[in-house]
C-alpha positions in Angstrom: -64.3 58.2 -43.3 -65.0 58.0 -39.6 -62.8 56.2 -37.6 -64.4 53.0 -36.2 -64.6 52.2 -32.1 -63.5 48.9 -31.5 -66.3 46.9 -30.2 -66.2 45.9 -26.1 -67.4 43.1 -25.1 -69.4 42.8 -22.2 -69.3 40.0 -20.1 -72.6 39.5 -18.2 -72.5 39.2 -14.1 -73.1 35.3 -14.6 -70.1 34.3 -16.7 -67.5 36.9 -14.4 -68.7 34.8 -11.1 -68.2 31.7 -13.1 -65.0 33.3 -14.2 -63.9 34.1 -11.0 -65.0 30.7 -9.3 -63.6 28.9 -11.8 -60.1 30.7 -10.9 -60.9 29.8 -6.9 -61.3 26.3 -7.5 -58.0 26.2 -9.6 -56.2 28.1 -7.1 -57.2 25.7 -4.3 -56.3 22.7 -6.6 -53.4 23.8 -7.3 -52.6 24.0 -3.4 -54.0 20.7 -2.3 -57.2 21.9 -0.5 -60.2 20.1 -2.5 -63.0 17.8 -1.1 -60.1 14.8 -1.5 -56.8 16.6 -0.2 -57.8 18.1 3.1 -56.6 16.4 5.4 -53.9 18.6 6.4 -56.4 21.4 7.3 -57.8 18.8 10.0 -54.8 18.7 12.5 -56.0 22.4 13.4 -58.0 23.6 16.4 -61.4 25.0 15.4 -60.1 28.7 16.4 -57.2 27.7 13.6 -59.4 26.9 11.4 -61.7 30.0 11.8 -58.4 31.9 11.8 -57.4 30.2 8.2 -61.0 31.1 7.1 -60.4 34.2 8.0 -57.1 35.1 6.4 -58.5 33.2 3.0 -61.6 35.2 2.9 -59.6 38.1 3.0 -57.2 36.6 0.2 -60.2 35.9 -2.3 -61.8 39.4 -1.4 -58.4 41.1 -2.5 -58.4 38.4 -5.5 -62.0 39.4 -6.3 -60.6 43.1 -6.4 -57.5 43.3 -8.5 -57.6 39.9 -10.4 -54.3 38.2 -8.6 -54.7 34.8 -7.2 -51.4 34.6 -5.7 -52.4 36.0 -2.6 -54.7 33.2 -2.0 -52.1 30.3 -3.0 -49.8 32.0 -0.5 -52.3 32.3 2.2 -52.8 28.2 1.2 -49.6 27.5 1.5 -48.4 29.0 4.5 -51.1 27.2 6.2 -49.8 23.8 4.8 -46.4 24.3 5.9 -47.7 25.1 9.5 -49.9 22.1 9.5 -46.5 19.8 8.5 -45.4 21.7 11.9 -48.3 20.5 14.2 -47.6 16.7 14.6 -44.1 17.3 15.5 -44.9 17.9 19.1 -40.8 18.6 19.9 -40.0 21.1 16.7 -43.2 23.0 18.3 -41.8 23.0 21.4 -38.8 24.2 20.6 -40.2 27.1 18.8 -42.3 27.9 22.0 -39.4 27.9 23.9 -37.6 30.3 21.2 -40.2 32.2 21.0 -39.9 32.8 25.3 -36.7 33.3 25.3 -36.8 35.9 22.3 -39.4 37.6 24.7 -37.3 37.4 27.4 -34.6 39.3 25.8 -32.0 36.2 25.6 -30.4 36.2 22.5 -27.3 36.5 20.7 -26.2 39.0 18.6 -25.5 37.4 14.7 -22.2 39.0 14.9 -21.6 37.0 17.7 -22.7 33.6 16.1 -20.8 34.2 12.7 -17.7 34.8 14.9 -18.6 32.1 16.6 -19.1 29.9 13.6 -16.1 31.2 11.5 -18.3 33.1 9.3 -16.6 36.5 9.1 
């Protein structure tokens, strides 16, 4: 006696995109973007919001590609905690400022802060 194949099943182009959408829309629920939650998404300029377009599209292409819809959650998420940045006109400025000064070549060495601290 022969030994039998096991039979593949084929899953037609219809049911993989319903598959795959299906996985997008629990992705984004999951992260609080739907047609009710997205109201954090709205404190961006339109050039942050092409830019978060952008970075998802790329997301869901590599999700698309190898299956793994972390990549989009992250991409969701990092966006989220930036928009709970955005009102808070004085944290942003004081990252601005950082982000000068880091430019500018003023910092301190962390050896110098733990000594500073008592960390050592």
């Amino acid at each position: 006696m022969g030994k039998k194949e096991p039979k593949q099943l084929t899953v037609s182009p219809e049911e993989k995109s319903r598959e795959t959408a299906l996985d997008l829309l629990d992705c984004l629920e999951r992260s609080g973007i739907s047609s009710k939650q997205n109201s954090w998404i709205d404190c961006f300029a339109d050039w942050e919001r092409e830019e978060f377009r952008e970075e998802l599209k790329k997301a869901v292409d590599n999700a698309l590609s190898g299956g793994n819809w972390l990549g989009v959650q992250e991409v969701i998420e990092c966006w989220k905690e930036t928009a709970e940045i955005v009102p808070d006109k004085e944290l942003l400025a004081d990252l601005e400022e950082s982000s000068e000064q880091i430019k500018r070549g003023e910092t301190i060495r962390w050896e110098d802060v733990k000594k500073e601290l008592d960390l050592e």
